[in-house]
C-alpha positions as CSV (number, residue, x, y, z in Angstrom):
1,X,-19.5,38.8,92.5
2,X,-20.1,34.8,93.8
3,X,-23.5,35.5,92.8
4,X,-22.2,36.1,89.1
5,X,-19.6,33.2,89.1
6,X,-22.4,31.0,90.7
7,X,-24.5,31.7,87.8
8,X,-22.0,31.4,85.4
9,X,-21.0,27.6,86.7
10,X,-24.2,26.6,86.8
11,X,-24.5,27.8,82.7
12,X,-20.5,26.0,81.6
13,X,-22.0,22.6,84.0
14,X,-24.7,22.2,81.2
15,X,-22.6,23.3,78.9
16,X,-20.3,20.4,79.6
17,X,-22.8,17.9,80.2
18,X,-23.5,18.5,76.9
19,X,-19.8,17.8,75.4
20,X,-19.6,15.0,77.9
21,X,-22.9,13.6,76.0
22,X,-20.9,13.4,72.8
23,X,-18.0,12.1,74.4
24,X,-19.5,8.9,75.8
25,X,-21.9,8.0,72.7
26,X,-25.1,8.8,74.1
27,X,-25.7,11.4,71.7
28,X,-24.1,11.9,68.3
29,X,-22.2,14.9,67.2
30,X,-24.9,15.5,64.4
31,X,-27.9,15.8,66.8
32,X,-26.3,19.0,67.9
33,X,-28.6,20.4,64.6
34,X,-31.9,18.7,66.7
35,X,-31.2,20.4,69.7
36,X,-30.6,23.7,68.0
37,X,-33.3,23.7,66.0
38,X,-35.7,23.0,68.7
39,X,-34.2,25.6,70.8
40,X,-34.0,28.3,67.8
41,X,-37.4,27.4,66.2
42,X,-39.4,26.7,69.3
43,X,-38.5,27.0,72.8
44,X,-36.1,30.5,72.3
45,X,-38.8,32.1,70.2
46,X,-41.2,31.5,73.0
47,X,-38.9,32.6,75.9
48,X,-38.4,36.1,73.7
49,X,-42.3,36.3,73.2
50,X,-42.7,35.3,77.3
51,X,-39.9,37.9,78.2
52,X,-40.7,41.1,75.8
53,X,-44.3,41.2,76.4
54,X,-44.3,41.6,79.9
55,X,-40.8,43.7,79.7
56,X,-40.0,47.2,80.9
57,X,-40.2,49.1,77.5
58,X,-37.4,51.1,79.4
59,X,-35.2,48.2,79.9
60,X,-35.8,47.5,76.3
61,X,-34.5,50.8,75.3
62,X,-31.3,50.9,77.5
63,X,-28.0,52.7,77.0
64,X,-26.6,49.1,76.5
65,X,-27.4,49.0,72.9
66,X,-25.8,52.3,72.2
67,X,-22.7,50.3,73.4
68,X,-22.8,47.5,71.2
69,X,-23.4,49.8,68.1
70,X,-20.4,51.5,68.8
71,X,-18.4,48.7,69.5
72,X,-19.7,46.6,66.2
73,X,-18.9,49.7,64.1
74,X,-15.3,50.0,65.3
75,X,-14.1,46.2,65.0
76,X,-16.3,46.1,61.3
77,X,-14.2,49.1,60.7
78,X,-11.0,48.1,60.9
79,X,-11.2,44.6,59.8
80,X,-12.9,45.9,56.5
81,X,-10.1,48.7,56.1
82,X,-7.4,45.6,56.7
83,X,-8.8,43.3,54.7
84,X,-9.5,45.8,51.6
85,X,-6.7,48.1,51.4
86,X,-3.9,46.0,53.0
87,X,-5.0,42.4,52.1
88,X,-6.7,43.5,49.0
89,X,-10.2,41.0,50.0
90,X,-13.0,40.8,48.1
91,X,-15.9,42.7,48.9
92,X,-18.1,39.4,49.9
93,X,-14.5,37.9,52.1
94,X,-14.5,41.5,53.8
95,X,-18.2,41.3,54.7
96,X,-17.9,38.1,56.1
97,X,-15.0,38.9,57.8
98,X,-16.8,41.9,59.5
99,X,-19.8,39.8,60.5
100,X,-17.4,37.2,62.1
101,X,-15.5,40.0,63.9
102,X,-18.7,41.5,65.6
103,X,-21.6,39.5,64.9
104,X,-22.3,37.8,68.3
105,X,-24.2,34.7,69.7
106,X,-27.7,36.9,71.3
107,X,-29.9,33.9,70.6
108,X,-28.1,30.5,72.3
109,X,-25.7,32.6,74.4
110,X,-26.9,35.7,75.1
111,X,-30.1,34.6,76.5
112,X,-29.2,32.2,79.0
113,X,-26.0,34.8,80.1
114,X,-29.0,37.9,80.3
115,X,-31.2,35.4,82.3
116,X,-29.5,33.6,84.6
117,X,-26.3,35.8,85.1
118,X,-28.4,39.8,84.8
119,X,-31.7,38.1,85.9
120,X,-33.7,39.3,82.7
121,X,-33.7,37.9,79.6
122,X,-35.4,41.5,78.4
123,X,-31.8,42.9,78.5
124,X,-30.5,40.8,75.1
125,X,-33.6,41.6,72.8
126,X,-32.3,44.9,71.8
127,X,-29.1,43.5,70.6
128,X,-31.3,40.6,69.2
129,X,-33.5,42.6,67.2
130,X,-30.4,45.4,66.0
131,X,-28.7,42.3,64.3
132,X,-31.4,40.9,62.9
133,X,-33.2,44.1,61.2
134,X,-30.5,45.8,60.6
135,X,-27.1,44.0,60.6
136,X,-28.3,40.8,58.9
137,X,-30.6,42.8,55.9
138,X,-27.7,44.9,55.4
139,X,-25.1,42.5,55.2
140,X,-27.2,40.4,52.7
141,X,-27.6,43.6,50.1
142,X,-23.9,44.0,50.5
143,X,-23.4,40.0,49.9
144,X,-26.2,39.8,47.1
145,X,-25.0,42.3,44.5
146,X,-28.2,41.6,42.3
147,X,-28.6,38.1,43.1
148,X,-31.3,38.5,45.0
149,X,-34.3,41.7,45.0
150,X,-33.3,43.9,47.8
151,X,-37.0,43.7,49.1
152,X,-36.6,39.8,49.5
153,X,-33.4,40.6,51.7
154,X,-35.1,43.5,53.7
155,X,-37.8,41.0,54.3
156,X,-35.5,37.8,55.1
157,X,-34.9,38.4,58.5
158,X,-38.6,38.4,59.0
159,X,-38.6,34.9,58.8
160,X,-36.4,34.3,61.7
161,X,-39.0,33.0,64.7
162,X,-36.9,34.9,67.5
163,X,-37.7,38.3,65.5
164,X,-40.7,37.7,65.0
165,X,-41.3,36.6,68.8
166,X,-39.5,39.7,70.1
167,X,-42.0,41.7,67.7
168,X,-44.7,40.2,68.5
169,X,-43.7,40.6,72.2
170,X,-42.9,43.9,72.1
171,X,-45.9,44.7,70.3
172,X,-48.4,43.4,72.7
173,X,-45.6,45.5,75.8
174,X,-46.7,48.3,73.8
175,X,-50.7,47.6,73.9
176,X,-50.6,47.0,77.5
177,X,-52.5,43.3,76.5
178,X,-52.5,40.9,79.0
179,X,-52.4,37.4,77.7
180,X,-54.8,34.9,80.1
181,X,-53.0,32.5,82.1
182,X,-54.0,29.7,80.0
183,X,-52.5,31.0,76.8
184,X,-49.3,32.0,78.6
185,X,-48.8,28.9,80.6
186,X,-47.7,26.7,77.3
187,X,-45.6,29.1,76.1
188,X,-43.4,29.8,79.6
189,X,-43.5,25.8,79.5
190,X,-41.9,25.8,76.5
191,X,-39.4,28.7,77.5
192,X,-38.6,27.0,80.3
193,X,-36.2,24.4,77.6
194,X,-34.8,27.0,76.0
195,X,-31.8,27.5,77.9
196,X,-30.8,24.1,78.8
197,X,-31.6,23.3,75.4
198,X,-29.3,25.5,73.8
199,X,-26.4,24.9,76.0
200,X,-26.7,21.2,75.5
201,X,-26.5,22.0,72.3
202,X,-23.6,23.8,72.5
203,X,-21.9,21.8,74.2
204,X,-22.1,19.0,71.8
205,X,-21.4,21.7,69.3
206,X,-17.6,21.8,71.0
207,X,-17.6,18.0,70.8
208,X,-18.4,18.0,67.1
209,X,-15.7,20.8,66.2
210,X,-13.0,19.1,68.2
211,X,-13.7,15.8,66.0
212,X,-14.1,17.7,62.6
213,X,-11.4,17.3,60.2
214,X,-8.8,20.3,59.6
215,X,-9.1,21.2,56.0
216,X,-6.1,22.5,54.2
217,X,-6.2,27.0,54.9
218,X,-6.6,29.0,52.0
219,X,-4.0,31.6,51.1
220,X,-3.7,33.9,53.7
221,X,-6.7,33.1,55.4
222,X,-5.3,32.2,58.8
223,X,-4.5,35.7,59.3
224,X,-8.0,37.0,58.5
225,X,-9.2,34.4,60.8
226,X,-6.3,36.0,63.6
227,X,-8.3,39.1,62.9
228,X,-11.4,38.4,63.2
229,X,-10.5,36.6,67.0
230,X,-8.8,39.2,68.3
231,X,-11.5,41.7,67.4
232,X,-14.5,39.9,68.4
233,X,-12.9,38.2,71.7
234,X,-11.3,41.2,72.9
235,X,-11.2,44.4,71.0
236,X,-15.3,44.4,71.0
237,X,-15.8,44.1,74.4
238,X,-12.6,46.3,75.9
239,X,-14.9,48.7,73.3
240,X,-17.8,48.2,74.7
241,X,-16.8,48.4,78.4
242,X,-14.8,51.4,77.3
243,X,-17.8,53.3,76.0
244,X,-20.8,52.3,78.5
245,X,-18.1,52.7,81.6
246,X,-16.6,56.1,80.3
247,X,-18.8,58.0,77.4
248,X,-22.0,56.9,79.0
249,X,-21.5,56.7,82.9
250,X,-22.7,53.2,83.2
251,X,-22.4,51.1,86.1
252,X,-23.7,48.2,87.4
253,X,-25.8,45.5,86.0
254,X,-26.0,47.7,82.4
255,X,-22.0,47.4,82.4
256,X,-21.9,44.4,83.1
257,X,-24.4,43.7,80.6
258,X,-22.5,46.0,77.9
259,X,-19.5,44.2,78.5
260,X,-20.7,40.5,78.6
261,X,-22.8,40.8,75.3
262,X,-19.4,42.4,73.9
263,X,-18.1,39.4,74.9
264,X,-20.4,36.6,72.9
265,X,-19.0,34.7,70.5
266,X,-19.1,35.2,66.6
267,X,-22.8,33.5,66.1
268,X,-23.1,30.4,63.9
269,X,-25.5,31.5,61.6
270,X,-22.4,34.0,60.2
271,X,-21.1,30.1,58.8
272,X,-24.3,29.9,57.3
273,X,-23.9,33.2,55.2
274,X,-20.6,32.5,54.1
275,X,-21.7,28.6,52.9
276,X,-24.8,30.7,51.5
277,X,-22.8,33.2,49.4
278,X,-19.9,30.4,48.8
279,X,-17.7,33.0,50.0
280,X,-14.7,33.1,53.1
281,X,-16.1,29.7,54.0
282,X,-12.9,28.5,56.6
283,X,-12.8,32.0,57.4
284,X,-16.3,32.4,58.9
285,X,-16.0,28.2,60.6
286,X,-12.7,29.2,62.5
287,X,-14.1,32.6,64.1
288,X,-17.5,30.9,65.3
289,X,-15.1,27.7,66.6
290,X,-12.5,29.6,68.0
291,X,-14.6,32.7,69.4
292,X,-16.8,29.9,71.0
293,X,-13.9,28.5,73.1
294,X,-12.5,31.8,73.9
295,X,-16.0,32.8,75.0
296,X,-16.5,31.0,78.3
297,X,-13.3,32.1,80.3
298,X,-13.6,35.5,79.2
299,X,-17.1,35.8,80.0
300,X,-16.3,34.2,83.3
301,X,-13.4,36.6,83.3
302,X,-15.8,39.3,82.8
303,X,-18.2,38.3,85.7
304,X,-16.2,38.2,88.3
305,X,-14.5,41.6,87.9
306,X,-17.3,43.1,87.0
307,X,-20.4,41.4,89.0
C-alpha cells in the first residue's frame, strides 16, 4: 500500500507544481494548451508506440477492459434514460451527457496512474483504444445526424496520434519486429516527457478553471451536471470494482487497475465535442472541471485500500 500512495504523491507533487506555476506568473493559464498539445501530439503518442510494441499481447487483452465496458454501459444508461424520459433532453444534450458521465481521461491521466502507480503503461491502451474506435466514432454518428458522412466519422478517430501510436505499436507486438536501438532511443526520449508533461499541464489546467469566469447556468442544467459527477466520480468505479472484484474474480494489480481507470476524470476532449456540435456546452465544462478535482482524492482513496 505505501508503495501505491508513494507513487501517487510523487504524481499530485507535479501536479501542483504545475498549479503553483500559474499561481506565481511564471507561466500563464493559456500555455496549459502548449503543454497539452506537446504531450498529446508528441511525447504521449510516442510513450504508447514505446509501451505497446514491446507489450505482453496478454496484458493488452486483460479482463480489465471487460470492466470498464460494463461500467461505461451502466452510468451511459441511466443518465441517457434520466435525461430523456424524465428531463425530456435532446438527443445531442443526452449524448453529451453520457460521454461526460463515463468518458474518462486514459491519455493525460491514465497513463502516468498505469505507469507509475501499476508499473506498466501497457495496462491503459485497451481502454485507450475502446474509446477512441468505438466510443468516440459512435458518439459522433449519434451527434452528426447527417451533418457529416458516417465514413468521415468512422475514420475521425484515426487522426488522433495516440491511436494511431497504439496501432502502430501493437501492430509491430503482433509481428514480433524489433525496432534497432537507434530508432527506439528518440522515441523513449521523447516518452520520457510525456508524463511530467501532462501533469504540468494539468495542473495549470486547475489554475486556469479556478480563474475562469462562472457563466450564468442554463435551465436545469446544474442538475445534469449533478448527474453526470455522481456517475462518473463514483457510480463508475463502485461498478467497475464491483464487476472485476465479484463477476470476474479479480484481484490484485488488475483490480486495482479496474478500479483506478473507473476512477479518471471525464476527459477534456468530451468539452471539445460539445463546443463542436454547439450542444450541452456548460454541461460538458462543469463535469471535466469538477470530475478533475474529485479525481485525485478518490484515486488516492482508491490506492491505498486497494494497493
Amino acid at each position: 500500500m505505501s508503495g501505491v500512495v508513494a507513487a501517487f504523491a510523487a504524481l499530485v507533487s507535479v501536479a501542483v507544481l504545475g498549479y503553483v506555476i500559474g499561481v506565481i506568473g511564471l507561466l500563464r493559464a493559456s500555455d496549459e494548451l502548449v503543454l497539452s498539445r506537446l504531450a498529446f501530439y508528441v511525447a504521449t503518442p510516442a510513450l504508447m508506440f514505446a509501451t505497446v510494441s514491446r507489450a505482453d499481447l496478454g496484458a493488452l487483452l486483460s479482463p480489465v477492459l471487460l470492466t470498464e465496458i460494463i461500467a461505461v454501459a451502466c452510468t451511459q444508461l441511466v443518465f441517457v434514460l434520466v435525461a430523456k424520459l424524465i428531463w425530456r433532453r435532446t438527443t445531442g444534450q443526452a449524448t453529451i451527457g453520457a460521454l461526460a458521465s463515463s468518458y474518462v481521461n486514459a491519455g493525460n491521466l491514465g497513463v502516468p496512474i498505469s505507469l507509475y502507480v501499476l508499473g506498466d503503461a501497457a495496462l491503459v491502451a485497451p481502454i485507450l483504444l475502446f474509446q477512441l474506435l468505438v466510443l468516440t466514432p459512435v458518439s459522433f454518428l449519434i451527434l452528426d445526424r447527417g451533418t457529416r458522412s458516417r465514413r468521415a466519422a468512422l475514420l475521425l478517430p484515426f487522426r488522433n496520434p495516440l491511436t494511431v501510436a497504439s496501432l502502430l505499436g501493437l501492430a509491430l507486438a503482433l509481428s514480433g519486429v524489433t525496432l534497432p536501438v537507434t530508432v527506439m532511443r528518440p522515441i523513449d526520449l521523447l516518452g520520457g516527457a510525456a508524463v511530467p508533461v501532462a501533469l504540468l499541464a494539468y495542473g495549470l489546467s486547475l489554475y486556469g478553471s479556478r480563474r475562469a469566469p462562472v457563466a450564468p447556468e442554463e435551465d436545469g442544467v446544474a442538475k445534469d451536471i449533478a448527474l453526470a459527477v455522481t456517475l462518473k466520480a463514483i457510480a463508475q468505479p463502485a461498478l467497475a470494482y464491483a464487476t472485476a472484484r465479484f463477476a470476474l474474480g479479480l484481484e490484485g494489480t488488475h483490480l486495482l487497475a479496474a478500479t483506478l481507470f473507473a476512477a479518471l476524470p471525464t476527459a477534456q476532449n468530451i468539452y471539445v465535442y460539445a463546443v463542436t456540435y454547439d450542444t450541452a456546452r456548460r454541461l460538458a465544462r462543469g463535469a471535466v472541471l469538477l470530475t478533475t478535482g474529485l479525481s485525485i482524492p478518490i484515486m488516492t482513496a482508491i490506492g491505498a485500500a486497494l494497493g
